[in-house]
C-alpha positions in Angstrom: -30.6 -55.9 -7.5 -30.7 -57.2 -3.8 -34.4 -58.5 -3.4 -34.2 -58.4 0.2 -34.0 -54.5 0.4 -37.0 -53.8 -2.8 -40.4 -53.0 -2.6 -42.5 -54.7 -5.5 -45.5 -54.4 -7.5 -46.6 -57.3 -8.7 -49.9 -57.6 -11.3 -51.8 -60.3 -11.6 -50.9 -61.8 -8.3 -54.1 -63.7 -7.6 -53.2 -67.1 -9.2 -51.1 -68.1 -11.6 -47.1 -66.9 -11.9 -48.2 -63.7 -10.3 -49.2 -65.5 -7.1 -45.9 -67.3 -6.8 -43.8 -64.3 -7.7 -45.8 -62.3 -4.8 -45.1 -65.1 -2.7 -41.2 -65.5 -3.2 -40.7 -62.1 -2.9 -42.4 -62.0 0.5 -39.7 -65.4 1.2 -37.1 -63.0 0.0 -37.5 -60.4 2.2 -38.8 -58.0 0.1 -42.3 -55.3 0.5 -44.9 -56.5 -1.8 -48.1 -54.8 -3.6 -49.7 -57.9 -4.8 -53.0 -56.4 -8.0 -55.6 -58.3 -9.2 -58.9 -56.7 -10.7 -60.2 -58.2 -7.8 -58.2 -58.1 -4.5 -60.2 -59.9 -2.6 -58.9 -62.9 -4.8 -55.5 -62.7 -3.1 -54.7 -64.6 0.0 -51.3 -63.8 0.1 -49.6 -63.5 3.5 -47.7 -60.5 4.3 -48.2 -58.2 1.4 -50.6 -55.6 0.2 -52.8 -55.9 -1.9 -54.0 -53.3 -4.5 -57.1 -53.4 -6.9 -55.4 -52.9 -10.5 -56.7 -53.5 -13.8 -54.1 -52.4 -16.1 -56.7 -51.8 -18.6 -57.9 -49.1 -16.8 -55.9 -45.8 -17.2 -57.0 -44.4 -14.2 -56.8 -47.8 -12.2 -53.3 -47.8 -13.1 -52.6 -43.9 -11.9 -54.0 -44.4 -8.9 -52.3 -47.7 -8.1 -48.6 -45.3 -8.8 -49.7 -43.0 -6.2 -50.7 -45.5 -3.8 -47.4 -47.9 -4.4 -45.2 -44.6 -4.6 -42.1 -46.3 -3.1 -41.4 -48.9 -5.7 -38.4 -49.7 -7.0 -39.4 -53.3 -8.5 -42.4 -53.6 -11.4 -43.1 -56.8 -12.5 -46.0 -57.1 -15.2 -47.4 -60.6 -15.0 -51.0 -59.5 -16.1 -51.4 -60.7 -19.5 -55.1 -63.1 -20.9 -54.9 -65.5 -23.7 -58.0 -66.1 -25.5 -57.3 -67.9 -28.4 -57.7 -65.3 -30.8 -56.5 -65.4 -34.3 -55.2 -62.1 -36.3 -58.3 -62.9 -39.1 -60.9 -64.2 -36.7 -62.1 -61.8 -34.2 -61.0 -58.9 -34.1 -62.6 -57.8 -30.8 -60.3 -60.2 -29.0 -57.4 -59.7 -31.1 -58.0 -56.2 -29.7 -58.7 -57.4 -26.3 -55.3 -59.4 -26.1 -53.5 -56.3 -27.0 -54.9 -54.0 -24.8 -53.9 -55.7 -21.9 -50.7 -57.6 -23.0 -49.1 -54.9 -24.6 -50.7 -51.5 -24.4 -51.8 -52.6 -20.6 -47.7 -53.4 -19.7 -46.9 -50.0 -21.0 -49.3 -48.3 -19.6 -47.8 -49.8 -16.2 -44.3 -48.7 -17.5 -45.1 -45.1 -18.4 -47.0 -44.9 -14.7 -44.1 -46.3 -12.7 -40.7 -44.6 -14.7 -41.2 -41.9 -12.7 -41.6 -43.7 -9.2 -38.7 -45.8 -10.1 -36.4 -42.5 -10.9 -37.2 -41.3 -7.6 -36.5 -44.5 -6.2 -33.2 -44.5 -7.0 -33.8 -46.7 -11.0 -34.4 -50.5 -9.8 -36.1 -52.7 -12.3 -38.9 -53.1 -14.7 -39.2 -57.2 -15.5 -42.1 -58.1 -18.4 -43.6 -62.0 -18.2 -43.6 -62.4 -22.2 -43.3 -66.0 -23.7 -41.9 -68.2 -26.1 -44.4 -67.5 -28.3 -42.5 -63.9 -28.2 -40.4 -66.3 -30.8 -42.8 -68.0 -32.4 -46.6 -68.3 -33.3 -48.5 -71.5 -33.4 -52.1 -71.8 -34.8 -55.1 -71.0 -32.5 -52.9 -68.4 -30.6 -51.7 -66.1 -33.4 -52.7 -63.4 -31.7 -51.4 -63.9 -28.5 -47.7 -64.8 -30.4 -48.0 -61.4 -31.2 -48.7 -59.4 -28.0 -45.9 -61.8 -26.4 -43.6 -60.2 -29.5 -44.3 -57.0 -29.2 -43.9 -57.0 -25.4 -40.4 -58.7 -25.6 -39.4 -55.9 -28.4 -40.6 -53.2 -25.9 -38.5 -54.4 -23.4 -35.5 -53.6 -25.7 -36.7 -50.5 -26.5 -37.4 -49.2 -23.2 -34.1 -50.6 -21.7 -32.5 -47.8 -23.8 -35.3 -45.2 -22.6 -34.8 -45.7 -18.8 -30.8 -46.6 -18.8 -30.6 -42.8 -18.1 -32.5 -43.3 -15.0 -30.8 -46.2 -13.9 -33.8 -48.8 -14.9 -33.2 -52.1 -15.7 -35.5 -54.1 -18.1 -35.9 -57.6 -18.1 -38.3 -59.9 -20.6 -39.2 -63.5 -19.2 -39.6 -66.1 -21.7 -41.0 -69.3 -21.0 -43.2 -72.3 -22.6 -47.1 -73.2 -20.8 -47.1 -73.5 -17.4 -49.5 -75.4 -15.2 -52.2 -72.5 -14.9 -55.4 -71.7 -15.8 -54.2 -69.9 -18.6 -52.6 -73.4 -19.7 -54.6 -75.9 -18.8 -56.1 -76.9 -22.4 -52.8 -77.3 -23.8 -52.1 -80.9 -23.5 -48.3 -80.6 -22.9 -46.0 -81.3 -20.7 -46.0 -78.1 -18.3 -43.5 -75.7 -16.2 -44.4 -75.4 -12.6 -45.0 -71.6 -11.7 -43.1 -72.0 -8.7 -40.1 -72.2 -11.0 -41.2 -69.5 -13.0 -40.8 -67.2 -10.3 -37.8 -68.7 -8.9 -35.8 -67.9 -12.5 -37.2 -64.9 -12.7 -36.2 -63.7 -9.1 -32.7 -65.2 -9.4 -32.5 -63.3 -13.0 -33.5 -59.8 -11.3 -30.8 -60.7 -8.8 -28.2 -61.3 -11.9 -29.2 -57.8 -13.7 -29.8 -60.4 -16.5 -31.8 -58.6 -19.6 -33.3 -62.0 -20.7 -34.3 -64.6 -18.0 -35.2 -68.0 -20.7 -37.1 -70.4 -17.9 -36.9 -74.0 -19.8 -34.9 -76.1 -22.4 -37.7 -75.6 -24.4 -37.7 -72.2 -24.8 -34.2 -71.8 -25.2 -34.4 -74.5 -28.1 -36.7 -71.5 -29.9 -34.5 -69.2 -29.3 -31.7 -70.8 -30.8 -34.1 -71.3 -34.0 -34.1 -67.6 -34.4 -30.5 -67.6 -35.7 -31.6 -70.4 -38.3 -33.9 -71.1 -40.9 -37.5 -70.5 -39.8 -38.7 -73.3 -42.3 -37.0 -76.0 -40.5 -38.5 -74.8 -37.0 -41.9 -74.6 -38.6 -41.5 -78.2 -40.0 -40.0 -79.3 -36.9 -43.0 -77.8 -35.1 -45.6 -79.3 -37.4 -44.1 -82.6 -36.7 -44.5 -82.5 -33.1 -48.2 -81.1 -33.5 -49.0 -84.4 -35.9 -47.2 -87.2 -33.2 
């Protein structure tokens, strides 16, 4: 996909990895709707800004009539509250209604726009943790999961169309989302940067950092050894 000729939609573009993929874009050459819940959060440069909370069924209709010539969806929104599967269930529920049933709700909006746009791409911010699930974040491991799954699932509904899907899987970046984990942390900037360069490749799976692609590898292996391995590096 040439960047320089798209027109994107970008959520959660008010801080974070959304900001700096709204930003790059714009560097790229490329239109840009940059969403937030609240609009007036973005100071963005050269692209439009939409209020979008993908929650919000009707919030997200209106935003595919608005941003009718789009040919580029990337779903960045996502929240991470700590939840755990047995604690409360409120925000268990809250995580997956906007990290999964939110991104598909942006998916099921936009197929359409993107048809008639001649296919382009649909690229879904998931995680590591789409690998793996630590304590205190069970829930979240989940969403991130089930949102990387979907993204295999769906690149077989839109190939028809001519819609690409791509999952981005990375470790904690320096955000507000990350800042209580005391880890060594990805700059956003890079974030987008892979993630621009992988839409760019038609790659299905952009994997930002080594270590990510180190839990990846895991998957072919047992998952006792990663867990121990884990646990270790939890304890030092």
């Amino acid at each position: 996909m040439d960047i320089t000729a798209a027109t994107a939609l970008v959520t959660g573009a008010n801080r974070g990895i959304g900001r700096h993929l709204a930003a790059q874009l714009v560097a790229r050459g490329a239109k840009v709707y940059a969403t937030a819940r609240r609009p007036a959060a973005i100071d963005l440069p050269g692209v439009e800004t939409l209020a979008l909370d993908i929650t919000d069924p009707a919030a997200v209709a209106a935003a595919a009539q608005v941003a009718n010539d789009v040919d580029l969806l990337i779903n960045n929104a996502g929240i991470a509250l700590g939840a755990t599967l047995l604690g409360d269930l409120d925000q268990v529920h809250a995580e997956m209604d906007t990290n999964l049933w939110g991104t598909l709700s942006m998916v099921r909006a936009f197929a359409p726009v993107l048809a008639r746009n001649g296919g382009g791409a649909v690229v879904n911010i998931a995680s590591g943790a789409s690998w793996m699930a630590l304590p205190g974040a069970t829930a979240y491991a989940v969403t991130k999961a089930a949102v990387w799954n979907m993204g295999n699932a769906l690149r077989h509904e839109l190939a028809g169309q001519g819609t690409s899907v791509i999952s981005v899987h990375l470790g904690v970046a320096d955000t507000d989302m990350g800042a209580d984990y005391p880890i060594d942390k990805i700059d956003p900037a890079d974030v987008a940067r892979a993630t621009l360069d992988g839409i760019e490749r038609d790659d299905w799976e952009v994997v930002v950092d080594d270590q990510t692609a180190l839990i990846k590898e895991w998957l072919a292996k047992d998952p006792k050894g990663f867990y121990a391995l884990v646990a270790e590096l939890l304890a030092s």
